[in-house]
C-alpha positions in Angstrom: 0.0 0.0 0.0 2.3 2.5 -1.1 0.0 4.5 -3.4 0.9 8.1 -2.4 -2.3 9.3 -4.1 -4.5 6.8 -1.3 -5.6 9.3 1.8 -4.6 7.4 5.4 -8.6 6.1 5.3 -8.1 4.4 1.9 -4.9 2.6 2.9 -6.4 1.5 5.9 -9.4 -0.2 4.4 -7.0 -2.0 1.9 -4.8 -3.3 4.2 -7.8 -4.8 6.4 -9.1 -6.1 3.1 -5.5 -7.7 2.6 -5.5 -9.1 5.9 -8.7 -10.7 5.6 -8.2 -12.1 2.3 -4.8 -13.8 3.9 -6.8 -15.2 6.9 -9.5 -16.5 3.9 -6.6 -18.6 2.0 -5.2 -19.6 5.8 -8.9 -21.1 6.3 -9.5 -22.6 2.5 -6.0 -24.3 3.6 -7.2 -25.3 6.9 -10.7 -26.7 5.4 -9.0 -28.3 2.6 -6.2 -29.9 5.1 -9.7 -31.3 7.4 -11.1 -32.9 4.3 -7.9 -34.9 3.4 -7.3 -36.1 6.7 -11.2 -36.8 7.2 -10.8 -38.8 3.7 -7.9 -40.9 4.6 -9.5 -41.8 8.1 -12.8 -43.3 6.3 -10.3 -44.9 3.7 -8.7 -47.1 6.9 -11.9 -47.3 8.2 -12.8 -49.0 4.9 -9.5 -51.2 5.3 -10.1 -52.2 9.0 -13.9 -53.2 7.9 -12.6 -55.5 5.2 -9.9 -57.1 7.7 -12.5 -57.5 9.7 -14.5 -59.4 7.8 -11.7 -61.8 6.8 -10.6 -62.3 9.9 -14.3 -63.1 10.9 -13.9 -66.1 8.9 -10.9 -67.3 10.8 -10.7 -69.2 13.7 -8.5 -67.8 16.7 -8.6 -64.1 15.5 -11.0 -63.3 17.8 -8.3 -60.6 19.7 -7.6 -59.6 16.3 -11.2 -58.4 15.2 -11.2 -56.6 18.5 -8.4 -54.4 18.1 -9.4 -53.4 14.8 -12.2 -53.3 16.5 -11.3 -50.4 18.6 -9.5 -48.9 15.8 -12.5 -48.2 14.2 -13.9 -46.7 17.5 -11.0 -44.6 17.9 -11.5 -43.3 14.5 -15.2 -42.2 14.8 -14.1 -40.0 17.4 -11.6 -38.4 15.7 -13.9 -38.4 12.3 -16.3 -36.7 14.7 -13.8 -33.8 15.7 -12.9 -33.3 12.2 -16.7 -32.8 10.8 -16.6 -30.0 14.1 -14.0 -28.5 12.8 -14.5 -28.3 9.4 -18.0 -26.8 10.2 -15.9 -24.4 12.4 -13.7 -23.4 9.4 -17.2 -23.4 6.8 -18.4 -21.1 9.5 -15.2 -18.9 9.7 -14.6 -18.8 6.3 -18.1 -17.7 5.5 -17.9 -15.2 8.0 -14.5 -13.6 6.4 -16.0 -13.7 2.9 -18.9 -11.8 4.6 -16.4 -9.1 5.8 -14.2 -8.7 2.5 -17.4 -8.3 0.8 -18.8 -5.6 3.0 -15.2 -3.7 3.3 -14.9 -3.5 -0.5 -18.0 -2.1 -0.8 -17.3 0.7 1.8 -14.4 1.7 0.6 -13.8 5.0 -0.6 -11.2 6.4 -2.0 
């Protein structure tokens, strides 16, 4: 923002537009980071599921099944927290769009 022809109220509107664009790419990053982790979670989910069901077959794999077992508990939960926070981040980013939107069409120069 070195514009010399921008008055200090101009400037300043920019540069909080700037800044809220950056924390909008920071949050597309941060969604887009939720949904890979979220995708390879349901992917060993799958895989746990289909040892399962193998080992099922199996006699003596009975201590097996359950720890895959609990695996697939302990990734519910943390499926769980990443739907929260990728609502969290919809919400956020929503919100900043909301704001860049308003501060561009307030500005004046």
């Amino acid at each position: 923002m070195r514009n010399k022809n921008l008055n200090d109220a101009a400037r300043k509107q920019l540069e909080q537009i700037v800044k809220a664009r950056q924390q909008l790419i920071a949050t597309a990053k941060g969604i887009e980071t939720v949904g890979r982790q979220s995708a390879d979670l349901v992917q060993h989910q799958e895989r746990l599921r289909q040892n399962i069901g193998s080992l099922n077959q199996v006699n003596g794999q009975q201590q097996q099944v359950q720890a895959y077992a609990r695996q697939l508990g302990e990734d519910d939960t943390q499926l769980a927290a990443l739907r929260d926070r990728s609502t969290e981040l919809d919400k956020k980013h929503a919100a900043i769009e909301g704001e860049i939107k308003s501060a561009i069409a307030n500005t004046e120069f």
